[in-house]
C-alpha positions as CSV (number, residue, x, y, z in Angstrom):
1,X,164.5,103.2,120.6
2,X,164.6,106.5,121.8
3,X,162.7,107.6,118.2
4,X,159.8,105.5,119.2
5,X,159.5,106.7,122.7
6,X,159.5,110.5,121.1
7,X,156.8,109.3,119.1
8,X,154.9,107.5,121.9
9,X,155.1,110.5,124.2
10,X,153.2,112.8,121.2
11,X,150.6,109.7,120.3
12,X,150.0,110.6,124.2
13,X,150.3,113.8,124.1
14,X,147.7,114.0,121.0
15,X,145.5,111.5,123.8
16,X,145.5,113.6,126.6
17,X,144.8,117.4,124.4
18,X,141.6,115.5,123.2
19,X,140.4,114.7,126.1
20,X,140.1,117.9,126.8
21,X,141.1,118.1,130.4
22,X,144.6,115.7,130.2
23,X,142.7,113.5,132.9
24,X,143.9,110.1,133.0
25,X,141.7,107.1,131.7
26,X,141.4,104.4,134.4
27,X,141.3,100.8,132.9
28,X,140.5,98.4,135.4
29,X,142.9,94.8,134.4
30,X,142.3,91.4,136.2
31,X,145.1,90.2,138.5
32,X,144.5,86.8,138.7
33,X,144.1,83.3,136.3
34,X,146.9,84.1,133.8
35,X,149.2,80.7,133.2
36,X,152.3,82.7,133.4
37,X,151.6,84.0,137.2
38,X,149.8,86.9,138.5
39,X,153.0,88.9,138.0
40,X,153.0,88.8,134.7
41,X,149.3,90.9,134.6
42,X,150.7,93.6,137.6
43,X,153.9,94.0,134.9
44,X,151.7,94.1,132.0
45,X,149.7,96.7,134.3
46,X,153.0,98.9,135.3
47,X,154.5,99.1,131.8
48,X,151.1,100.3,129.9
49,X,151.1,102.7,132.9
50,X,154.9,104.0,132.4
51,X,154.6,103.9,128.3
52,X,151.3,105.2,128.0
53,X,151.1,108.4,130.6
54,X,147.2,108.6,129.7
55,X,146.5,105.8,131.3
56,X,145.7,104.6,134.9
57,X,145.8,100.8,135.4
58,X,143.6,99.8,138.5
59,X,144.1,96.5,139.5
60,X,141.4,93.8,140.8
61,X,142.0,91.2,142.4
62,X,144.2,89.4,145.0
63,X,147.5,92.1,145.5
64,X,150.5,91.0,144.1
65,X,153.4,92.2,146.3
66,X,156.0,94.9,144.8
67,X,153.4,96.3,143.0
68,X,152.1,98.7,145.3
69,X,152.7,101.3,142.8
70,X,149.7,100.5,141.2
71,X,145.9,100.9,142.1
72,X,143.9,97.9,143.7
73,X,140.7,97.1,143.9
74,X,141.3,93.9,146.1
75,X,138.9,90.7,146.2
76,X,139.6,86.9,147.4
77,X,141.6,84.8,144.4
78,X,137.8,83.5,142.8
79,X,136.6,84.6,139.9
80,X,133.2,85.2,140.3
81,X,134.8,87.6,142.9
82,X,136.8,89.5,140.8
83,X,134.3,89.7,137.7
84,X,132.0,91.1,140.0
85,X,134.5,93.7,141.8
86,X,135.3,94.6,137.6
87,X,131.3,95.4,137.1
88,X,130.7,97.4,139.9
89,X,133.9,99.4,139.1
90,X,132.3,99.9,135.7
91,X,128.9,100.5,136.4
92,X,130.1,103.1,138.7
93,X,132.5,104.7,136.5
94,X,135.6,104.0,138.7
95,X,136.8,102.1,135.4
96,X,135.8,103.3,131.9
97,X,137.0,100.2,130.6
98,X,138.5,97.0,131.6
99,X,140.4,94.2,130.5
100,X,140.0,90.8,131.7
101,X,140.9,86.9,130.8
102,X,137.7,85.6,130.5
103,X,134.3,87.0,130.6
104,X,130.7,85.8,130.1
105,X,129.1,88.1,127.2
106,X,125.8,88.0,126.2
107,X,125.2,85.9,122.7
108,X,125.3,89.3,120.2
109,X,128.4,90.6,121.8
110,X,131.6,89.8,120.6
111,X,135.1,90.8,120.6
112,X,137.7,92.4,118.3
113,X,140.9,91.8,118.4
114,X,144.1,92.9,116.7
115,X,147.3,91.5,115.6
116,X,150.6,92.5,114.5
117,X,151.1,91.5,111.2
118,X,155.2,90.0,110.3
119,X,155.6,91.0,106.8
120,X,155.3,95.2,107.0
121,X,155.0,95.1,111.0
122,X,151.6,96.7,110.6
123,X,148.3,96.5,112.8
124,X,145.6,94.5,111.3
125,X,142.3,94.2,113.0
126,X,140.5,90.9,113.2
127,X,136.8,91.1,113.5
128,X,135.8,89.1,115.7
129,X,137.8,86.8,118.1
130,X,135.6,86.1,121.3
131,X,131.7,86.1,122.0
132,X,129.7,85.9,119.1
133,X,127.8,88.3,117.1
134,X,125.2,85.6,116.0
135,X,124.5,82.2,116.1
136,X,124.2,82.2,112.3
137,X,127.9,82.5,111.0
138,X,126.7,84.5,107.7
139,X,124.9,86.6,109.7
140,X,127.7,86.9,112.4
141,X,130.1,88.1,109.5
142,X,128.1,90.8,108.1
143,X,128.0,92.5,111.9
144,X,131.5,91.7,112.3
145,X,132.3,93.8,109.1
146,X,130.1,96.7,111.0
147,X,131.8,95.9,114.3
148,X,135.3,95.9,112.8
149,X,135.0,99.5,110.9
150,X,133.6,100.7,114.2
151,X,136.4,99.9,116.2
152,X,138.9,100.9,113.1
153,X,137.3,104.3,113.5
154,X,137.8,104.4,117.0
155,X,141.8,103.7,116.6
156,X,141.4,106.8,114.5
157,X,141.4,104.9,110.8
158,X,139.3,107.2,109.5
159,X,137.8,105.4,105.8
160,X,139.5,101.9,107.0
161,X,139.7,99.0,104.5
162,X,138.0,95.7,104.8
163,X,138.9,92.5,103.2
164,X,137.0,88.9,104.4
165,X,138.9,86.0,105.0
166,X,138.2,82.9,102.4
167,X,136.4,80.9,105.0
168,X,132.8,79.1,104.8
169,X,130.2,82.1,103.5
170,X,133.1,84.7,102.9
171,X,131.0,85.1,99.2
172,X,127.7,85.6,100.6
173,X,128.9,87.8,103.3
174,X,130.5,89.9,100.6
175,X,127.7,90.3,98.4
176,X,125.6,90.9,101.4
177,X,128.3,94.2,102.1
178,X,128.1,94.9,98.5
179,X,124.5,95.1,98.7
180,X,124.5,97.8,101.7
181,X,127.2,100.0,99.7
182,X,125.0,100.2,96.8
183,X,122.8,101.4,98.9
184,X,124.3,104.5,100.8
185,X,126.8,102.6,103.9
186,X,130.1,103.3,103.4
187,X,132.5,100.2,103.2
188,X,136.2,100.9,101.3
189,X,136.6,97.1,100.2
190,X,140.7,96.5,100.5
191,X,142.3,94.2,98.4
192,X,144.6,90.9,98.2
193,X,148.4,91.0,97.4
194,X,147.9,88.4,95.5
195,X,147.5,89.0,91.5
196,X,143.8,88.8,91.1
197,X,143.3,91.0,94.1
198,X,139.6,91.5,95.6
199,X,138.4,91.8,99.0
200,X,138.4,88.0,99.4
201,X,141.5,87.4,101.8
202,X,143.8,84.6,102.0
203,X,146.5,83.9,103.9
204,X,149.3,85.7,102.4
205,X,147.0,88.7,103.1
206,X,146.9,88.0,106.6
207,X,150.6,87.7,106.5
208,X,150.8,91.3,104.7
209,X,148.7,92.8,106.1
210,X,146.8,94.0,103.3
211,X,143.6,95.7,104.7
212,X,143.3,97.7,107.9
213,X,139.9,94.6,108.7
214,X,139.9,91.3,107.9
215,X,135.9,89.8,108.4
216,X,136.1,86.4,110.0
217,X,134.4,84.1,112.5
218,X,135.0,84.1,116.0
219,X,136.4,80.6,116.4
220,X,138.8,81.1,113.4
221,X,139.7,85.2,114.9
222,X,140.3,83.5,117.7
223,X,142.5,81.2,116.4
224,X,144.7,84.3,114.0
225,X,145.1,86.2,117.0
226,X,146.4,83.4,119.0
227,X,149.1,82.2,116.7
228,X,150.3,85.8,115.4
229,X,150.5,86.2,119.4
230,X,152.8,83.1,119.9
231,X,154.3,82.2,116.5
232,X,157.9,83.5,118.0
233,X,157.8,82.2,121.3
234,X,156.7,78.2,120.9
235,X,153.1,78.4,122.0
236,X,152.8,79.3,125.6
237,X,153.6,82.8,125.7
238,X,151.6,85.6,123.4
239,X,154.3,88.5,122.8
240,X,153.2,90.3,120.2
241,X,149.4,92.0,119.6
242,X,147.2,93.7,121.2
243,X,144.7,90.9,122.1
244,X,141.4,89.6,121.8
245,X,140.1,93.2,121.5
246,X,137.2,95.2,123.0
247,X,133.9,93.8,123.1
248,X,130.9,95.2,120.8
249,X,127.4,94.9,120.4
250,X,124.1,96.5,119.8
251,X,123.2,98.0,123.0
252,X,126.1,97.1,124.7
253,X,127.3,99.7,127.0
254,X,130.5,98.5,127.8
255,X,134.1,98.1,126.8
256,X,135.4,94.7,127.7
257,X,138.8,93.6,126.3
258,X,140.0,90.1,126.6
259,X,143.8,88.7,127.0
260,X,144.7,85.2,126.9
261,X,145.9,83.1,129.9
262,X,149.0,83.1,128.0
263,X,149.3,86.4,127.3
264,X,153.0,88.3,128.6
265,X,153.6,91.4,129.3
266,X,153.8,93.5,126.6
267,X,150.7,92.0,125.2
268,X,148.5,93.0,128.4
269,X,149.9,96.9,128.3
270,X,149.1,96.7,124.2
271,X,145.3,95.8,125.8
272,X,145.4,97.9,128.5
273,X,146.0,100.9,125.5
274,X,143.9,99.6,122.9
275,X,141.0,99.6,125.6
276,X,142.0,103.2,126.7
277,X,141.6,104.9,122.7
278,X,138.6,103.6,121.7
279,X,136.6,104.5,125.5
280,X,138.1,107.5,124.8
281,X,136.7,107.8,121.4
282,X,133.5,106.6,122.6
283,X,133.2,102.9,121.1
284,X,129.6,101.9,122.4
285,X,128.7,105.2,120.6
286,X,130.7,104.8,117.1
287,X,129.2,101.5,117.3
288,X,125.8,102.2,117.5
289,X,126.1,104.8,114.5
290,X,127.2,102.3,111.9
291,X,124.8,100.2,113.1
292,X,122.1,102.8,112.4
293,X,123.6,103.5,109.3
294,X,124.3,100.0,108.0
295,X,120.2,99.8,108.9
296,X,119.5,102.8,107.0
297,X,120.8,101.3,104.2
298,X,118.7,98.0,104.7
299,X,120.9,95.7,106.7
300,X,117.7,94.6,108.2
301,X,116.5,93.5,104.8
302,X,119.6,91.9,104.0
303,X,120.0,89.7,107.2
304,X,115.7,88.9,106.8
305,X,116.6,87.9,103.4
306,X,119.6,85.3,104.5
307,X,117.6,84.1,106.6
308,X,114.6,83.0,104.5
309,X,116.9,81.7,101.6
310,X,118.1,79.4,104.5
311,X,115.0,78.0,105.4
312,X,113.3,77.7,101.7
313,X,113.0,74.2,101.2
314,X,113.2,73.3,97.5
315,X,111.1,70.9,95.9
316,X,113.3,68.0,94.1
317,X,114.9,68.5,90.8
318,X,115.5,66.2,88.3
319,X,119.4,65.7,86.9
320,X,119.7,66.6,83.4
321,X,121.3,64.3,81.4
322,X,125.3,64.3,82.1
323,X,128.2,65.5,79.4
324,X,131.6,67.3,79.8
325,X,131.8,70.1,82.0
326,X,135.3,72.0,80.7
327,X,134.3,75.8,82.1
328,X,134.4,76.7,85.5
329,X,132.1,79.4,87.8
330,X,134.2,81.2,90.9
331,X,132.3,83.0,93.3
332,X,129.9,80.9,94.8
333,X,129.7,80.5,98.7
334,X,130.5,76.8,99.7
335,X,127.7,77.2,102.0
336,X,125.1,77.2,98.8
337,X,127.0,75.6,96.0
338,X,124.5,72.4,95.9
339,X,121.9,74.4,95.8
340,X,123.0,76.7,93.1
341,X,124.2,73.8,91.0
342,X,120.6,72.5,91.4
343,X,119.2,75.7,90.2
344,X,121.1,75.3,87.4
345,X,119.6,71.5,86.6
346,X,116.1,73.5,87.0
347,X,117.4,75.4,83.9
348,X,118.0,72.3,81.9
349,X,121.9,72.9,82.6
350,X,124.2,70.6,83.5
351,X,126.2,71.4,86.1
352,X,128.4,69.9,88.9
353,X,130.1,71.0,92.2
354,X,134.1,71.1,92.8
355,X,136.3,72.6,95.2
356,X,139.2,74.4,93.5
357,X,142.7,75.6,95.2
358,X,140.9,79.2,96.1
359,X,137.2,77.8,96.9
360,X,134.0,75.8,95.4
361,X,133.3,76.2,91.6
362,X,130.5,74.9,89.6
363,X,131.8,73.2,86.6
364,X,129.7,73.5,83.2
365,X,129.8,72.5,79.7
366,X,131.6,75.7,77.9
367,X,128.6,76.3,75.3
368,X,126.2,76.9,78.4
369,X,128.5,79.2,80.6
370,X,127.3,82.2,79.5
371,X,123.5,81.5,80.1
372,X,124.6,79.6,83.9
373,X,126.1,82.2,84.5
374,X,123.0,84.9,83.7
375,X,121.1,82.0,86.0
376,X,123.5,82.5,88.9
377,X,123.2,86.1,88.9
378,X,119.3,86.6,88.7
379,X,119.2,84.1,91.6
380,X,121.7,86.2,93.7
381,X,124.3,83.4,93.8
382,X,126.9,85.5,92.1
């Protein structure tokens, strides 16, 4: 114990000597909806404020009584109340961040969380948990992957690793990536634990802890970050992580966290700190870089492209005739695999669709794998 305070009071130390000045960084924290009592949040807020000596936690809300220790910003127990009392305080720079149980963002901002892995007791960053990036999940993942290194680098990982969870469009979203490191952005792909490796994450990786981001959805972030928060406790209390995470988007000027109602104590100082570093490093900033650089190297193009495979309507295709299919094809998206099996039948090949224990496959007569497979490729479905 007392090793890991020495090492918290240098992490702090190391905070305050780049900010130059040693000033403290004022994070404004909600003291009212959580399910465990408003107590809770004013504890959450005093113990990131004793660990983490850059910090100053500024309270809004109704005032909770013994905690006079604390800064208020007071406003009647309504929400709409409170939210507002949070955006005034940020837009006039009395906060630099906040962090809050529920907010309202704009469709193209979402949040990033980050929970504390079981296996090695390491960080792992989940990209994205609230708010949505896009409307279009493969879309949505793509910017998550952006997001998620942005906020890496503002936690200080300097060339952070990224792995995407094997969820609907994990395979497009990778090739998409792929596509934008071949041409000049920097992603380090991470790998799986498991034998036959490759960015594609499953749950053991999770578990492990095998990359520093793991691409997702929202709804399914939002899910990982809530049951690595309460797997320990039975459900209604989060102790462990860091949150839902700061918010990011293109444009957006702010930095946002989210708890959960359920979220204890330790959880909301973890938030309170995780908002602190990355306003400190300048998040709206980092994250309007890689998204300049992700562009420069024709993320525009890339989405554009997703986009207009989604809407091509193909003109019907006739079945070739059936016969044994003893060869199998991984790596195709379960969001296209009908249509690349009927772009094989367009070829005169035989093919049909099955979902194996890691994902879809196409299965094909052995004799014809190698040419479906030169099919698949040319028509950017492997």
């Amino acid at each position: 114990m007392a090793m890991k305070r020495l090492i918290g009071e240098a992490l702090n130390e190391i905070v305050m000597s780049a900010r130059g000045r040693g000033e403290l960084v004022p994070i404004g924290l909600m003291s009212s909806g959580s399910e465990l009592g408003p107590e809770e949040l004013a504890l959450g807020g005093r113990l990131a404020q004793d660990e983490y000596r850059f910090v100053k936690v500024v309270m809004i809300g109704p005032r909770v009584k013994g905690f006079d220790d604390l800064e208020w910003i007071e406003t009647d127990d309504c929400e709409a109340d409170i939210q507002k009392a949070m955006e005034d305080a940020l837009k006039s720079g009395r906060i630099k961040g906040a962090v809050a149980l529920h907010y309202p963002f704009p469709l193209g901002v979402a949040t990033v969380g980050m929970i504390h892995t079981p296996a090695k007791g390491k960080p792992l960053i989940i990209s994205t948990s609230t708010g949505t990036s896009s409307t279009n999940r493969v879309e949505a993942m793509i910017l998550n992957a952006i997001y998620g290194i942005a906020v890496a680098k503002a936690k200080g990982i300097k060339d952070p690793t990224v792995g995407i969870l094997n969820v609907d469009g994990a395979q497009l979203v990778y090739r998409s990536l792929k596509k934008l490191t071949e041409q000049g952005y920097g992603i380090t792909f991470g790998s799986s634990v498991r034998q036959d490796g490759g960015p594609i994450l499953r749950g053991n990786d999770l578990i492990s802890g095998a990359v520093d981001v793991c691409v997702t959805d929202t709804l399914t972030g939002n899910v990982l970050v809530k049951v690595f928060g309460a797997y320990n406790t039975g459900g209604n209390y989060e102790s462990l992580g860091w949150g839902y995470g700061p918010s990011v988007g293109e444009d957006w000027p702010y930095v946002i966290s989210i708890i959960s109602r359920a979220s204890g104590a330790c959880v909301i100082a973890n938030a309170i700190r995780f908002t602190a570093e990355v306003v400190t490093a300048g998040l709206p900033s980092l994250v309007k870089k890689e998204l300049n650089m992700a562009k420069t190297a024709g993320l525009e193009v890339a989405l554009g492209e997703l986009h207009d495979r989604q809407e091509e309507k193909r003109s019907p295709v006739e079945q070739p005739k059936p016969e044994p299919t003893d060869e199998e094809i991984h790596g195709i998206d379960v969001l296209t695999i009908e249509d690349a099996v009927k772009v094989l039948w367009a070829h005169g090949i035989y093919a049909e669709s099955a979902m194996g224990c890691t994902g879809p496959v196409i299965k094909v007569p052995s004799r014809l794998s190698a040419q479906a497979i030169k099919v698949l490729t040319k028509e950017g479905y492997l």
